[in-house]
N, C-alpha and C positions, 0 to 999 in steps of 0.2 A: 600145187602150181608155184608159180616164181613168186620169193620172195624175196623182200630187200634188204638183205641183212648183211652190213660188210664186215668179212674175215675179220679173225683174232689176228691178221697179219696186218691188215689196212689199221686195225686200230691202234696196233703198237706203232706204225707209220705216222696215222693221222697227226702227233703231235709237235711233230715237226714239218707238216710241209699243209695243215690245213685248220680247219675252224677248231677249237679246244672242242677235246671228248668228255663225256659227263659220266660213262658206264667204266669207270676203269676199275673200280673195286670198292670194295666197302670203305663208306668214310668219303668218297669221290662225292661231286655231282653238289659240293656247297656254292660254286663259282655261278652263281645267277646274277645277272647283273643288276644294280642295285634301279630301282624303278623309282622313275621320278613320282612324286607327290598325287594321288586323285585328283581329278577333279571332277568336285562333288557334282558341281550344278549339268555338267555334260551328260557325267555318265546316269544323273539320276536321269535327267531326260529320254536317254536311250535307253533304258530299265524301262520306265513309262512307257514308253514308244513300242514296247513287244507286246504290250496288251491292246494295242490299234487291233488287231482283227478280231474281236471280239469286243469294238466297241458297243453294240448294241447292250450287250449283258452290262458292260460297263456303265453307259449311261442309266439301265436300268434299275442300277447297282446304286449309283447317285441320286436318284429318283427316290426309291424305297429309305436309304438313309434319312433324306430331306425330311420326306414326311413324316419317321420316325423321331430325328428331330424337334421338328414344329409341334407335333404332339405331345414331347413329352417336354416341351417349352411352355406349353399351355398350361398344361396341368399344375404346378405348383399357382401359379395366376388363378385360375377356378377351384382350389385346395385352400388358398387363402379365406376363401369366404367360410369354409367352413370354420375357421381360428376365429374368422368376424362372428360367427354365429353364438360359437359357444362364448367367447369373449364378452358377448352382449347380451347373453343369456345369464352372465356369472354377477353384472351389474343390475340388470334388471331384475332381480329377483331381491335385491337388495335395496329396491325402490319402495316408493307404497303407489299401489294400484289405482287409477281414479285419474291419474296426473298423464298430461303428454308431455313428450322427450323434450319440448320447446320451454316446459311447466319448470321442469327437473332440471335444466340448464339453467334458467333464469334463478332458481332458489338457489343454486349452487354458487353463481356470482354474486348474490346478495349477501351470500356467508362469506365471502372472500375466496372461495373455492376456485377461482379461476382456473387452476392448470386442470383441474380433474372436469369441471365446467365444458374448458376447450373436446376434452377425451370425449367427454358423452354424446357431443354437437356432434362427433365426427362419427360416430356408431350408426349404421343403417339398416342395424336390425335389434335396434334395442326396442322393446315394448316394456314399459317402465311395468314391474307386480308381476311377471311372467320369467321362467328361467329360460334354461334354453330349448330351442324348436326343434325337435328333433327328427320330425317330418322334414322341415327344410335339411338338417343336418344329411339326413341319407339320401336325399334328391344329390346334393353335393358329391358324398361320398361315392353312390352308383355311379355318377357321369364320372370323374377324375379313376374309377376301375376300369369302366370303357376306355376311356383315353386311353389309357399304359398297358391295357390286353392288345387295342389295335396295333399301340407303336410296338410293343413285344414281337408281336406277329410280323411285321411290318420289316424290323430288326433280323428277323429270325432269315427270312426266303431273302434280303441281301446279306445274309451270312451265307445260306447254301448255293448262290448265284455269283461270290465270289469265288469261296472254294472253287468252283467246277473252273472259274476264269483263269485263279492261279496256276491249276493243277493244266488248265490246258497249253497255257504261256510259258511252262516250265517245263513241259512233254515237246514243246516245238522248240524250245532252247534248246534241249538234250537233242534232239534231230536234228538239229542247223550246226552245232557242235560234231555228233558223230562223221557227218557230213562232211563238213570241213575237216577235220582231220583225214578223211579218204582222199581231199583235195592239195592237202598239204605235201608241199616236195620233203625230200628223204634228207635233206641238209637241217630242216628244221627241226626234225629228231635229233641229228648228230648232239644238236646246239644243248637241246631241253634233257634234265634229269626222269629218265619215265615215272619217278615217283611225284615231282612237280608237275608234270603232263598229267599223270592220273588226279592228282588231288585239285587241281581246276577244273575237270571234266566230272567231277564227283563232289568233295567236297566245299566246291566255292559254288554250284552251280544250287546243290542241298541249302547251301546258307540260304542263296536269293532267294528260295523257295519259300524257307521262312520266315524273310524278314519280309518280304512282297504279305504273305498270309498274314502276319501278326502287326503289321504296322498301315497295310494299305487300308484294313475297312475301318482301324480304330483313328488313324487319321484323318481317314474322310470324316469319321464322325465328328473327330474332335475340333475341327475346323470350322464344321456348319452350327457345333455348337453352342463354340464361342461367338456366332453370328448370331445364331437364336438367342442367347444371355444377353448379349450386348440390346438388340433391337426391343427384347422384357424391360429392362433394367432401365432402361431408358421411357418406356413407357408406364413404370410405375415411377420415377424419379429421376430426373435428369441428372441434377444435384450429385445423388450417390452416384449416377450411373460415371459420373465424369472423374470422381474419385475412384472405383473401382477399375477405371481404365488408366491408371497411373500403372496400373502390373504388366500391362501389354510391353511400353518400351523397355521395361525392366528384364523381363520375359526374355524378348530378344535379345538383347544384349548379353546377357548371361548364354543362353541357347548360344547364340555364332561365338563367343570368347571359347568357352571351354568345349564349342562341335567341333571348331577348325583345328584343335589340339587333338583330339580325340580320331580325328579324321586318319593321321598321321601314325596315330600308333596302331590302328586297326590296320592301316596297310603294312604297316611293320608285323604286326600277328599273321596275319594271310600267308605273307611272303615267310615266315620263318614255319609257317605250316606245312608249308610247301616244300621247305628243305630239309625238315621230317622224314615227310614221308618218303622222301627219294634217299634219304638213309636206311631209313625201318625197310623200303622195297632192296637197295643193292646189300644190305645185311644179309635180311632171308634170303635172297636169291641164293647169297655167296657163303652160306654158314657152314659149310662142307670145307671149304675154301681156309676160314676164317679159325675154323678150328684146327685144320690140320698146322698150318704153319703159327698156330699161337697169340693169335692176333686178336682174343676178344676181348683182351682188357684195351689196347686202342680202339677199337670199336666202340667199344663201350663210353670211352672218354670223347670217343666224338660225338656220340650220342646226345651225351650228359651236355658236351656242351652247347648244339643245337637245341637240344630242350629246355636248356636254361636261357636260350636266346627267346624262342618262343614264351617261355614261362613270366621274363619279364615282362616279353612285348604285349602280351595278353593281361599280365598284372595293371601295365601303364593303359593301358586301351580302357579297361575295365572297371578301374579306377577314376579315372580322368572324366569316360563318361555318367560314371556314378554320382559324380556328385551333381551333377544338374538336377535331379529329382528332390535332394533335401531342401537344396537351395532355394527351387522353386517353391517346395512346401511353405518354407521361412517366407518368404515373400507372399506367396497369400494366407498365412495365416497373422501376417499383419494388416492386411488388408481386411479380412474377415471383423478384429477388432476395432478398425475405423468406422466400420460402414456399422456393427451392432452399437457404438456409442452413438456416431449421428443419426443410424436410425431410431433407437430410443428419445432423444430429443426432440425430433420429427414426431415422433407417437403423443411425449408427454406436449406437444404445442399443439395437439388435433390435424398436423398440414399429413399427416400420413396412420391408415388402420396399423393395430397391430398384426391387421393376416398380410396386408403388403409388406410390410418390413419382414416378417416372416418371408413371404418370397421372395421379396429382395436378395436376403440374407442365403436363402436358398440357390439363388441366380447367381448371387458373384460366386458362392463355392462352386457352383456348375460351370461358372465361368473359369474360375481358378483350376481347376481340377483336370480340364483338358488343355491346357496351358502346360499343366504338370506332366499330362499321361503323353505329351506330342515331347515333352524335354527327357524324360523317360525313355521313351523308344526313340531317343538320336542313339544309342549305344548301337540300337540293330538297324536302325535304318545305314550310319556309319558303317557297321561291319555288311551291311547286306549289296550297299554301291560299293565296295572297297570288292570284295567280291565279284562284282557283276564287272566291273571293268576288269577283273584278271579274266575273265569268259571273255570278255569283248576283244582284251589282247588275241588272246586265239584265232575268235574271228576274223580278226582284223591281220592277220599273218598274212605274208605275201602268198598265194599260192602258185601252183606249178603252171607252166607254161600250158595256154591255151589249146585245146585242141586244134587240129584242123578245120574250117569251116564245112571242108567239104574232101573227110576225108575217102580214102582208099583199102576197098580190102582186097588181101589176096585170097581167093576161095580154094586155091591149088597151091601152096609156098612148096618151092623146091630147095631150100636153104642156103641159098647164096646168098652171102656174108661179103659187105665191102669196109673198110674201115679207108674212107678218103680223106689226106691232110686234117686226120682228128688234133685237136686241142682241145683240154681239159687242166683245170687246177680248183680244185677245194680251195684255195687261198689266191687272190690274182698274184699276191707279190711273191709267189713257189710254184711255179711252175712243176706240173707234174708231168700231162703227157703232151707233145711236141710235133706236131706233121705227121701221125701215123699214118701208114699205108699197110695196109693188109689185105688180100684177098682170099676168103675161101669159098671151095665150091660143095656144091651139093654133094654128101654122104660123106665128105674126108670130117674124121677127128685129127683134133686141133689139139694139144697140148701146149697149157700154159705155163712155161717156168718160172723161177728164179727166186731172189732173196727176198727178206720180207719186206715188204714197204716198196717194194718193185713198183706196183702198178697192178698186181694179174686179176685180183677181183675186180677192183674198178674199169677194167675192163670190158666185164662183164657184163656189171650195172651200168655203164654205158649201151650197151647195148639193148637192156632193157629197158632203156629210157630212165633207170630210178636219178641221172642225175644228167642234163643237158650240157650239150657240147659248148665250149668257148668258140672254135668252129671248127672247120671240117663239116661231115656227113658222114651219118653212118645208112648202109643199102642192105636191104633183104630182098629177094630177086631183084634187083634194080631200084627197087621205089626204096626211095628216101622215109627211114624209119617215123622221121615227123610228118609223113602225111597218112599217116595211118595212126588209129586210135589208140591210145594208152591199152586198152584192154584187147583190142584186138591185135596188139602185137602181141601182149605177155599171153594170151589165150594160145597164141603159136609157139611157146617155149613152154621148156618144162625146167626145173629148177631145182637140184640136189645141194642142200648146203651143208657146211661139215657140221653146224648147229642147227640140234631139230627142234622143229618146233611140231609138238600135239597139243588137240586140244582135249579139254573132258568129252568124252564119248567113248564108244564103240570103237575094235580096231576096225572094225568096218565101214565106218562113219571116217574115219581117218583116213583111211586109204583112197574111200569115194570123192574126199573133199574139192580133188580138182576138176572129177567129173561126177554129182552127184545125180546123174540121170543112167549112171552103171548098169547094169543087171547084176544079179547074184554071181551067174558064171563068169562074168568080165574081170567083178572082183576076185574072185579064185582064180584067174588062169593070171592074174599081175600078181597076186602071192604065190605062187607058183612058181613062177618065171624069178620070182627075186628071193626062194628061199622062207617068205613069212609063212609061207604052209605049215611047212615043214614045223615050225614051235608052238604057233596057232592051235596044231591040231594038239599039241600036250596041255595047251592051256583048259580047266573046268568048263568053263562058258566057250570057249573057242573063239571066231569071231564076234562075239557079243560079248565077249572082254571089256570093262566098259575101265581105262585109260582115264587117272587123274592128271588136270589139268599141265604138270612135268610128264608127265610119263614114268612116277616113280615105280611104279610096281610089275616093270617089265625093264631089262637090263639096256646100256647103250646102245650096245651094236644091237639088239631088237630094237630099237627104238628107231636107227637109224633104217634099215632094212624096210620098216613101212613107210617112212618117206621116200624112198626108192621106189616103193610097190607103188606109189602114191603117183608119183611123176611116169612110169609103166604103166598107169591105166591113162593118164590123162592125152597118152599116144601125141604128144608133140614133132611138130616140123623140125625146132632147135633142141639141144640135150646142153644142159648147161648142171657141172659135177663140179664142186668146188668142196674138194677133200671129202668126199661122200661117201670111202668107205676108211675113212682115220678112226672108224669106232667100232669097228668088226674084226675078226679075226682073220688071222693069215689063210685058213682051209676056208673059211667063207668068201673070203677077200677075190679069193679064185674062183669060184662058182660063180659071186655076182660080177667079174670081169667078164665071162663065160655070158653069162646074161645079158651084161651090159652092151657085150660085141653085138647080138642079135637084135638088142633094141636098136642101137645106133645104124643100123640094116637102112641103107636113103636116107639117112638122118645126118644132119651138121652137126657136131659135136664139140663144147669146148668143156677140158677137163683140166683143171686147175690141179696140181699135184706136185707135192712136196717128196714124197717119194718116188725118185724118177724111176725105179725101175719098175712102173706102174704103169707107165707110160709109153715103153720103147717102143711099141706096137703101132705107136698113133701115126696119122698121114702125114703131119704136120705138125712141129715141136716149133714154137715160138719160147727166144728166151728174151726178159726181160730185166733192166735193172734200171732205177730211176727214173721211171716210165718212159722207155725208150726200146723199141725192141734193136736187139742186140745182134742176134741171130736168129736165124728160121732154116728148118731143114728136118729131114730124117733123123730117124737115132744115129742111125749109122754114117750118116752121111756128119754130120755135126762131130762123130769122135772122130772122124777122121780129121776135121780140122782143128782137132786141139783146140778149140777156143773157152767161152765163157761156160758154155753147153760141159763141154768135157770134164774140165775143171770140176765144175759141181759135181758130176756125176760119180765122178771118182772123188770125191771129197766125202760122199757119204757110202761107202764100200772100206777107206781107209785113213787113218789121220784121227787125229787127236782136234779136239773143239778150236785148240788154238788154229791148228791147220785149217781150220774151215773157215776160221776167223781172217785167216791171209789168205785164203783163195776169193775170199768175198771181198775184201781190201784190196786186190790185183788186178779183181774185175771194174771196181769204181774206176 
């Protein structure tokens, strides 16, 4: 069925009268415009914001974290006693027996012992003559293995309850994208490199996936962590707790200095990713291309020097974010040696056990450590909203004009064609086409002329809606083509274009494509009717030919032949042929004219063609130059007046390129 693809003629046209082209050849397609700056705090918001429908998992999500948490907050606090056990098992046993801890304190101040005096007053499991308890030891140890099997557990089902949340926020991203793209007008492609189009619909959308997966549940963690640490550390020591909390504004400050830098080169990495691969796509596309005329050592050099744009920009990204993890390391592991001299102090004056200082000591590295692992993952949370806003751009593209509210079908089309006071221009300030008027009626072929960059395709796709009128109106039996549905116009048109497009499949899957509810003999009697039988039946597999994604392994003009067959099953109202047989042979060229005639049988027909004598037969010969038509008429009636028609016609029968080049200069 129709599709929107404008001539190798509209493209050599396009760049002087409309939006710059991006497919012109290998090496083309680096002109993206330079994109202003992220912003972090928006797009992360709207990252977060796609996980709204499945907040229930999400809170659930934050729930299971919390208490995994709390729990495993607790535990070094209830772990401690165990260090107080043995600790006061290692002294008491080096007591003499008979004596109480009150006995043993007071002797030890008598001797001058004061500081070891203060240590034993503070033990509350010393039994002076006894080592250590080891009954009580494994009561300790059983409960603190409960604790960390619960929060493991605990950990585990908000690990598998996020998973399912990413994987499902990132399945309805790729939906809302593929989406949008079917909604997006045909001028937006002109604009976009298909290799930058692809690698935002693929690669940036991949990224979010795993920077959402790897940063959202260890974030959460590390967040409520540093809650849990702070509200311990405070309840065993206020003291330390207020010295350990000197790392927090350090923390930040370090984090937003070297994030906002790093922000910057992640969107410079994305964006030269992007001009990659719209390289590496018009390379391969074009390697046929590129070898024959000798072109790969420039290729090549533009390659290199895209990759070495990326190469930096991903070296400075990478870098820049890098160094926030050492940094932070540096920073608490000065912190760590503050807090073991002052709590040593604390232990030697009895104001603090050795197991609390031990957990202490344990709490600020737990403190510290998600401090670190949150400065850590800015490299991916950076690259993953640098990302998500190039998804979002997509999103956020204007799309094509609104349907009708309340549109109109024709359930009978008899193919009358009105082109009323049209205006159209790809550029406002180039006018292309100007007051057309055109009428055809049901069953006449229409022949489109003229030079390239005429107008004749765009024409066309005007008429299939792929690009809206400046004004004017265009009529199929009378109704105004915008009050009838995008799909239900192009469902009444069929569409041969001089580039084909297959996809992998079957040729039978190929040919069915416009109308895939066929029967077996439908499709046979449209290869028939257009000649694919005929080679079909030499191929091994026949129609179960199964066609790679080009169509390399079946020649042009087959190639072309089952998009023809393809447009013959789909039995359309309009016939729309733009150069649809420039890739067949002259003995075949005649057979499917022969074919072509009996399709077109009550059919409106418009055939774009550069070889006029393809055409003489048609009802109606429009010629066009500067999007203007020129003349209209018969073959015959058109030589008779010697004009622009003529000229051409006999320009390609006799004459030297120059000559054609001054019958095209005589007609401007």
């Amino acid at each position: 069925m129709a599709e929107g693809v404008r001539s190798e003629e509209e493209k050599a046209a396009a760049a002087r009268r409309g939006p710059p082209r991006t497919g012109g050849g290998p090496g083309h397609g680096l002109g993206v415009p330079v994109e202003k700056p992220a912003n972090f705090a928006q797009s992360a918001r709207r990252l977060l914001g796609l996980l709204r429908p499945d907040r229930a998992a999400v809170i659930a999500v934050v729930a299971l974290t919390a208490v995994a948490v709390v729990l495993n907050a607790v535990g070094p606090y209830i772990l401690a006693r165990a260090t107080d056990i043995i600790f006061a098992g290692f002294f008491g046993r080096s007591m003499p027996s008979g004596v109480t801890q009150d006995q043993a304190v007071e002797g030890l101040r008598a001797r001058g012992e004061d500081t070891l005096a203060d240590m034993i007053a503070a033990m509350d499991y010393l039994v002076p003559g006894q080592g250590v308890d080891f009954g009580a030891l494994a009561e300790v140890l059983v409960l603190v293995m409960g604790i960390y099997l619960v929060a493991s557990l605990f950990s585990w089902v908000q690990a598998r309850l996020l998973v399912i949340v990413v994987n499902r926020t990132i399945f309805a991203l790729r939906r809302d994208v593929e989406d949008k793209l079917n909604r997006l007008p045909l001028p937006y492609f002109d604009r976009q490199p298909r290799g930058e189009v692809l690698s935002r619909v693929t690669n940036d959308i991949d990224n979010v996936a795993q920077s959402l997966q790897q940063t959202l549940s260890q974030l959460l963690n590390s967040l409520l962590t540093v809650v849990a640490m702070v509200v311990m550390m405070f309840v065993l020591s206020p003291t330390l707790a207020l010295v350990a909390l000197v790392t927090i504004p350090v923390s930040v400050v370090i984090t937003g200095v070297i994030g906002s830098r790093a922000q910057k080169q992640f969107k410079r990495q994305w964006k030269h990713t992007g001009e990659v691969n719209a390289i590496v796509e018009e390379t391969f596309t074009g390697h046929e291309l590129i070898k024959v005329f000798g072109r790969q050592e420039q290729s090549r050099r533009t390659f290199d020097r895209a990759n070495n744009d990326l190469y930096q920009a991903g070296f400075g990204a990478q870098f820049v974010s890098g160094i926030i993890m050492p940094t932070m390391m540096f920073v608490g592991n000065l912190n760590y040696v503050v807090i073991a001299v002052l709590g040593g102090l604390r232990v030697a004056s009895g104001t603090m056990s050795l197991g609390e200082v031990q957990a202490f000591i344990q709490y600020s590295r737990q403190f510290t450590q998600p401090l670190t692992q949150v400065a850590s993952m800015a490299n991916l949370m950076q690259s993953g909203v640098a990302s998500a806003e190039r998804v979002f751009e997509v999103l956020d593209a204007p799309e094509q004009e609104a349907e009708s509210t309340s549109p109109v079908t024709l359930d009978d089309p008899h193919g009358r064609v009105a082109f009323e006071n049209v205006s159209f221009s790809y550029d406002p300030d180039r006018p292309l086409i100007h007051d057309l008027d055109l009428s055809v009626e049901p069953g006449q072929t229409v022949a489109i002329v003229g030079p390239t960059g005429a107008g004749k395709t765009t024409l066309v796709n005007l008429l299939m809606r792929f690009y809206e009128l400046d004004g004017g109106r265009i009529t199929l039996d009378g109704q105004d083509i915008t009050d009838l549905t995008r799909n239900g116009l192009r469902s009444r048109i069929g569409m041969v274009l001089q580039d084909t497009w297959l996809f992998q499949g079957t040729i039978r899957d190929n040919i069915a494509y416009g109308r895939p509810d066929a029967t077996e003999g439908e499709i046979v009697q449209a290869a028939e009717a257009t000649y694919v039988d005929r080679f079909v039946r030499s191929l091994p597999d026949g129609y179960d030919t199964v066609l790679d994604s080009e169509g390399g392994n079946i020649s042009a003009g087959e190639k072309q032949l089952i998009t023809i067959a393809r447009a013959f099953l789909s039995d359309p109202a309009l016939l729309i042929l733009d150069e649809a047989t420039s890739s067949v042979d002259t003995r075949t060229e005649l057979l499917l004219q022969q074919a072509m005639a009996a399709l077109r049988s009550d059919r409106t027909s418009f055939v774009i063609a550069h070889r006029l004598s393809t055409i003489r037969d048609a009802d109606l010969i429009l010629v066009m130059e500067n999007g203007a038509l020129v003349e209209q008429g018969s073959h015959e009636a058109l030589m008779e007046r010697g004009g622009a028609y003529a000229r051409l016609y006999r320009s390609q029968f006799a004459g030297s390129v120059v000559d054609v080049d001054d019958e095209f200069a005589s007609t401007s």
